[in-house]
C-alpha positions as CSV (number, residue, x, y, z in Angstrom):
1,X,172.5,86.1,64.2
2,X,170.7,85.8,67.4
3,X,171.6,82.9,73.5
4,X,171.9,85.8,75.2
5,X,175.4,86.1,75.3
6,X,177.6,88.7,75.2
7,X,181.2,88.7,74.1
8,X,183.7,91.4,73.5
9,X,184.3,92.2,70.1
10,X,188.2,90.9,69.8
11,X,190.6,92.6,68.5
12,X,194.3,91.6,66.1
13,X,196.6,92.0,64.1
14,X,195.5,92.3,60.5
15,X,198.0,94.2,57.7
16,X,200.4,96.5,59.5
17,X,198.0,98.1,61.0
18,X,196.2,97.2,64.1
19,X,192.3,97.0,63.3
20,X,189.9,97.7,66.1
21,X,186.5,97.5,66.6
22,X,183.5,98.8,69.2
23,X,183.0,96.1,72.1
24,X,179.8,94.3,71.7
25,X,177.3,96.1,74.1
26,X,174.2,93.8,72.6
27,X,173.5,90.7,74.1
28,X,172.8,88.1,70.6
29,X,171.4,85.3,70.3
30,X,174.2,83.4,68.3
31,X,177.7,83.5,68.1
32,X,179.6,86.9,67.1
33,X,183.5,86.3,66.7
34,X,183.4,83.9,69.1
35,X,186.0,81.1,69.7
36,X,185.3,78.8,67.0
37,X,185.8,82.0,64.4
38,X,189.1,81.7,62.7
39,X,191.4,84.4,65.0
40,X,193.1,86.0,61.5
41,X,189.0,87.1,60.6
42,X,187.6,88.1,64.1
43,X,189.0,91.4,63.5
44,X,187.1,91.7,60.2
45,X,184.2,90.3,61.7
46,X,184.2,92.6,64.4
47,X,184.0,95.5,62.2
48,X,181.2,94.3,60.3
49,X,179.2,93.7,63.3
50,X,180.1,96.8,64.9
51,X,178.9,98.7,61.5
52,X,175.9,96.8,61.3
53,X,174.8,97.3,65.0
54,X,175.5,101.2,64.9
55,X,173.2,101.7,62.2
56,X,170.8,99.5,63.8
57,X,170.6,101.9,67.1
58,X,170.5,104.6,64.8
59,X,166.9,102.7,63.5
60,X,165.5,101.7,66.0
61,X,166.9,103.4,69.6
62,X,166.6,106.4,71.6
63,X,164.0,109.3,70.5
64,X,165.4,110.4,67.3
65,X,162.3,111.6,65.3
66,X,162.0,109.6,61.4
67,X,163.6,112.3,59.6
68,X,166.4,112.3,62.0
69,X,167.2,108.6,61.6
70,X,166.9,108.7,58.2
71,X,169.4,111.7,57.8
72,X,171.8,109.8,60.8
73,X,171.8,106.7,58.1
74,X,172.1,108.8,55.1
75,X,175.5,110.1,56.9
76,X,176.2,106.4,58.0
77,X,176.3,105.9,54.0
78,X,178.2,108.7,53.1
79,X,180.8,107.4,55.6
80,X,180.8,104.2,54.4
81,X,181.3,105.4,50.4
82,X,184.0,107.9,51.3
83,X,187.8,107.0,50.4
84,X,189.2,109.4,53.0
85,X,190.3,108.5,56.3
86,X,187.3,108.5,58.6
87,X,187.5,111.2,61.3
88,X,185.1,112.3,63.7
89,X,182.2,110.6,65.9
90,X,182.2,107.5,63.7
91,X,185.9,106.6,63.3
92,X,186.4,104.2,65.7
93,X,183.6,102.1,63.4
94,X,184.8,103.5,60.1
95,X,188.3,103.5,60.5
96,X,188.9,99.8,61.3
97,X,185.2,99.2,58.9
98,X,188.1,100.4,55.9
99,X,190.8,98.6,56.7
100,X,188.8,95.9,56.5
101,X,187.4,96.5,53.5
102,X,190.7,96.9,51.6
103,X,192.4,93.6,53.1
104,X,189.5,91.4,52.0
105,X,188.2,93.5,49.3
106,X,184.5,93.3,50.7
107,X,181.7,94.1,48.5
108,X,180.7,97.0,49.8
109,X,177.2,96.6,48.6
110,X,176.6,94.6,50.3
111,X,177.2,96.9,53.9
112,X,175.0,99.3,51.6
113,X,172.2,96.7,51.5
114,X,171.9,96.6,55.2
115,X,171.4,100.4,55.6
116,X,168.7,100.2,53.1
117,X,167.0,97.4,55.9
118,X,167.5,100.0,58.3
119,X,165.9,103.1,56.2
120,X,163.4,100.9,55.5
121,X,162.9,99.3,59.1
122,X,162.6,103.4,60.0
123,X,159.5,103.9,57.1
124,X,157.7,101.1,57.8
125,X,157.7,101.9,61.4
126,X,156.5,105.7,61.2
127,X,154.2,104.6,58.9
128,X,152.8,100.9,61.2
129,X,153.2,99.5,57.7
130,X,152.6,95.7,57.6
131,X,154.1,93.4,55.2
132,X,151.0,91.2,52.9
133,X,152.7,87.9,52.7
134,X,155.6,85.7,53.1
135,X,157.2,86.9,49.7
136,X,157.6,90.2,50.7
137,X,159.1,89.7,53.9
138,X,161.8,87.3,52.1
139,X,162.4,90.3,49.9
140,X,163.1,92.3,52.7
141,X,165.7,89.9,54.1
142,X,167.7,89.9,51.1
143,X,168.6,93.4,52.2
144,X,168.6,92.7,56.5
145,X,169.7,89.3,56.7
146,X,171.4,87.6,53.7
147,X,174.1,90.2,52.8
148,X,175.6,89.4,56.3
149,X,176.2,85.8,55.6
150,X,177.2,86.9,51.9
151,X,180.1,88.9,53.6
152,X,181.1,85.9,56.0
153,X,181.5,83.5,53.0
154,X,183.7,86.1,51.0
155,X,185.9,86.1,54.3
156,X,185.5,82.0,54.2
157,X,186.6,82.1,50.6
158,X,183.6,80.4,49.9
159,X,181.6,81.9,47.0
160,X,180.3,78.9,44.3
161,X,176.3,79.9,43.8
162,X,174.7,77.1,45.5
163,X,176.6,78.2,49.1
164,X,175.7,81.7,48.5
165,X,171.5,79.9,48.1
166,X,172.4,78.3,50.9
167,X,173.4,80.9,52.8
168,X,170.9,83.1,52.1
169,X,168.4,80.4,53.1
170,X,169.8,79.8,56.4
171,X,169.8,84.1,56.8
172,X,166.5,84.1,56.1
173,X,165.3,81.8,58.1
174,X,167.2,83.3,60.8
175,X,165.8,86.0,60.1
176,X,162.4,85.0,60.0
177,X,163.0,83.1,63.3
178,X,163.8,86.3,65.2
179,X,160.6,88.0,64.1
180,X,158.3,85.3,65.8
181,X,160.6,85.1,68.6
182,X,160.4,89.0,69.0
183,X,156.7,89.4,68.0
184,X,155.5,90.3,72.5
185,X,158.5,93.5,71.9
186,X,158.1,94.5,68.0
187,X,154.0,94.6,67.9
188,X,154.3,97.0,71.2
189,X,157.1,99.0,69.0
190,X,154.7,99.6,66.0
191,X,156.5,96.9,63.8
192,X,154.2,94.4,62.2
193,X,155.8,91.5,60.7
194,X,152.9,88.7,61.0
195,X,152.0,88.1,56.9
196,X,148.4,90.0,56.2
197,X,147.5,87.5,53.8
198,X,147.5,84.9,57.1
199,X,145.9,87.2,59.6
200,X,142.8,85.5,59.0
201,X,143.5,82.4,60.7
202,X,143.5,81.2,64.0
203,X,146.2,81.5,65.8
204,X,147.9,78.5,66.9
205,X,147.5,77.9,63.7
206,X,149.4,80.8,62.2
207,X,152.6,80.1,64.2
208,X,152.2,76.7,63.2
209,X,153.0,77.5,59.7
210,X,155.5,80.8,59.9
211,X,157.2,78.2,62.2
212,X,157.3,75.1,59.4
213,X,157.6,77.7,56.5
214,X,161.3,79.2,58.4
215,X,162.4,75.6,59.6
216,X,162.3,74.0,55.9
217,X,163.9,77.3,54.7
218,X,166.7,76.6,57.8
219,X,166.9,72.7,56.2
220,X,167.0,74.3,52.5
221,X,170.1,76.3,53.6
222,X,171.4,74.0,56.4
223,X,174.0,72.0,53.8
224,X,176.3,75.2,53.9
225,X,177.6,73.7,57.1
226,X,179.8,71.4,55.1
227,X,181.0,73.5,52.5
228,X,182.7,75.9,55.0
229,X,185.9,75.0,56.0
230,X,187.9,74.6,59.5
231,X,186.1,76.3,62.8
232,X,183.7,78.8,60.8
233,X,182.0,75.4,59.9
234,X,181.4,74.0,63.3
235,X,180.6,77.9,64.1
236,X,177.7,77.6,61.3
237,X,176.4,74.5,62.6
238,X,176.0,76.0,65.9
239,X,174.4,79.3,64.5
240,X,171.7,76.9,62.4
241,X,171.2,74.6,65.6
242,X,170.2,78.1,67.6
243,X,167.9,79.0,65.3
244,X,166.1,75.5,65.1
245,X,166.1,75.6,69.3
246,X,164.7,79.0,69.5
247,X,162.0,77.8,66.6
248,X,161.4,74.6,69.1
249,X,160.6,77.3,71.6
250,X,158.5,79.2,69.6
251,X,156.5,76.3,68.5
252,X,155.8,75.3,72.0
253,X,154.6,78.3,72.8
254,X,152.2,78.9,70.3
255,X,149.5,82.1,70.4
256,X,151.8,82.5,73.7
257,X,154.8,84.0,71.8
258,X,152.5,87.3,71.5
259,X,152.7,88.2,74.6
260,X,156.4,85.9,75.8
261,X,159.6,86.0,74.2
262,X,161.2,82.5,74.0
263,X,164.8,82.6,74.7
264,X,168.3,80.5,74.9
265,X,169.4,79.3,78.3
266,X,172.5,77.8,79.5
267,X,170.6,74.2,79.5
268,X,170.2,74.5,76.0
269,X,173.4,75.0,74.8
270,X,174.6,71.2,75.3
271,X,171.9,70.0,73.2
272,X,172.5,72.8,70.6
273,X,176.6,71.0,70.7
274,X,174.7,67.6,70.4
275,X,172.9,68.1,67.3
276,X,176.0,69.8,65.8
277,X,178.4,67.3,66.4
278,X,175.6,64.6,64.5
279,X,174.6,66.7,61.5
280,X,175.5,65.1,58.1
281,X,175.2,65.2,55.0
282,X,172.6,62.4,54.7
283,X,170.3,64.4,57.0
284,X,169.6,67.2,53.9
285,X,169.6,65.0,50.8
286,X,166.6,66.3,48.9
287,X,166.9,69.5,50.5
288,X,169.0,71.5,48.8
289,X,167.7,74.8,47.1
């Protein structure tokens, strides 16, 4: 999820066997096996992330053509299906990706939705395909965005139905979030994520009501933050209360966000700890999905 800050991915303990993973080279927006994580899942964390962000390049960097990226993933899945020991240019994300797997028993489907993201990211972008409305952009996070937060709860031990709506709420809406933030570099890129059904209207008023439709999504989902337990709680509330600043930012800025990317700075980050420390449950009565 996504202030510019980078961390190295951390590295423990976990079975007899020491699990590794790649060092974060992405700068994110929100919190990636940071300090508040519980030390005994950073490793496993770490390993999704670095999975998930190695497919991602595969999508969307360097000058691979769009049958080459789409072959690269197909391989990425074939790795991520196989029972052998991973060997070769993709071990040091496989290997501890595995391990990780068999401690916590992680639904691999899950991983497998996110690759299906990517392919799809890949087609829509050699194509300049557009998505018509709202609905189908949602659909398309249920393979991007909510099967991440669906793995963090199974690491949480968290999995009644209404934390896994929840979740997928707040992943969506995180998702969504990072599309209007990232409109001035994706529209250059050839990936159109503005609804075409809203095209039509002006503007201001356009990211007037992407911004309200993700924020009452965020409040639909933002409950979770007191089902999960310990230091991945507080971890969640900080996660949603980026989101909601980055919105803020992306609300001030209005028809500007087209052509300027709003982002986190250090100033913001106090105010972020502010409204997690006063979140409660009061605050989303009526709102849960």
């Amino acid at each position: 999820c996504q202030a510019k800050i980078q961390e190295t991915m951390l590295t423990k303990q976990a079975n007899p066997q020491e699990v590794q993973a790649l060092p974060i080279t992405h700068p994110e927006n929100f919190p990636v096996a940071s300090i508040l994580c519980p030390p005994h899942l950073r490793p496993a964390i770490a390993a999704i992330y670095a999975f998930a962000r190695a497919a991602d390049d595969i999508a969307d960097e360097g000058q691979l053509s769009t049958d080459e990226r789409l072959k690269s993933l197909t391989a990425f899945r074939h790795e991520l299906l196989a029972t052998n020991e991973a060997s070769g240019a993709q071990a040091d994300i496989f290997s501890p990706l595995h391990q990780v797997i068999e401690q916590f028993k992680l639904p691999v489907s899950l991983l497998d939705d996110l690759l299906k993201a990517f392919e799809q990211d890949v087609k829509a972008t050699a194509q300049g395909a557009t998505y018509p409305n709202l609905s189908a952009l949602l659909s398309y996070c249920q393979f991007s965005a909510n099967p991440v937060g669906r793995l963090l709860l199974h690491l949480y031990g968290v999995n009644d139905a209404q934390a896994l709506l929840r979740s997928d709420a707040i992943c969506s809406a995180l998702q969504l979030i990072n599309f209007w933030q990232d409109l001035s570099e994706d529209i250059p890129r050839g990936r159109f994520y503005l609804p075409q059904d809203q095209a039509h209207k002006e503007k201001p008023l356009l990211i007037e009501e992407l911004c309200a439709h993700a924020h009452q999504l965020m409040m639909q989902g933002a409950p979770l933050v007191h089902q999960v337990p310990g230091r991945a709680g507080w971890e969640l509330r900080l996660v949603v209360q980026g989101g909601l600043r980055i919105l803020e930012k992306v609300r001030a800025l209005g028809p500007e966000v087209l052509t300027n990317r709003p982002r986190l700075r250090p100033w913001d980050f106090p105010l972020m700890l502010w409204r997690a420390i006063w979140m409660r449950p009061r605050q989303w009565e009526n709102q849960a999905p």
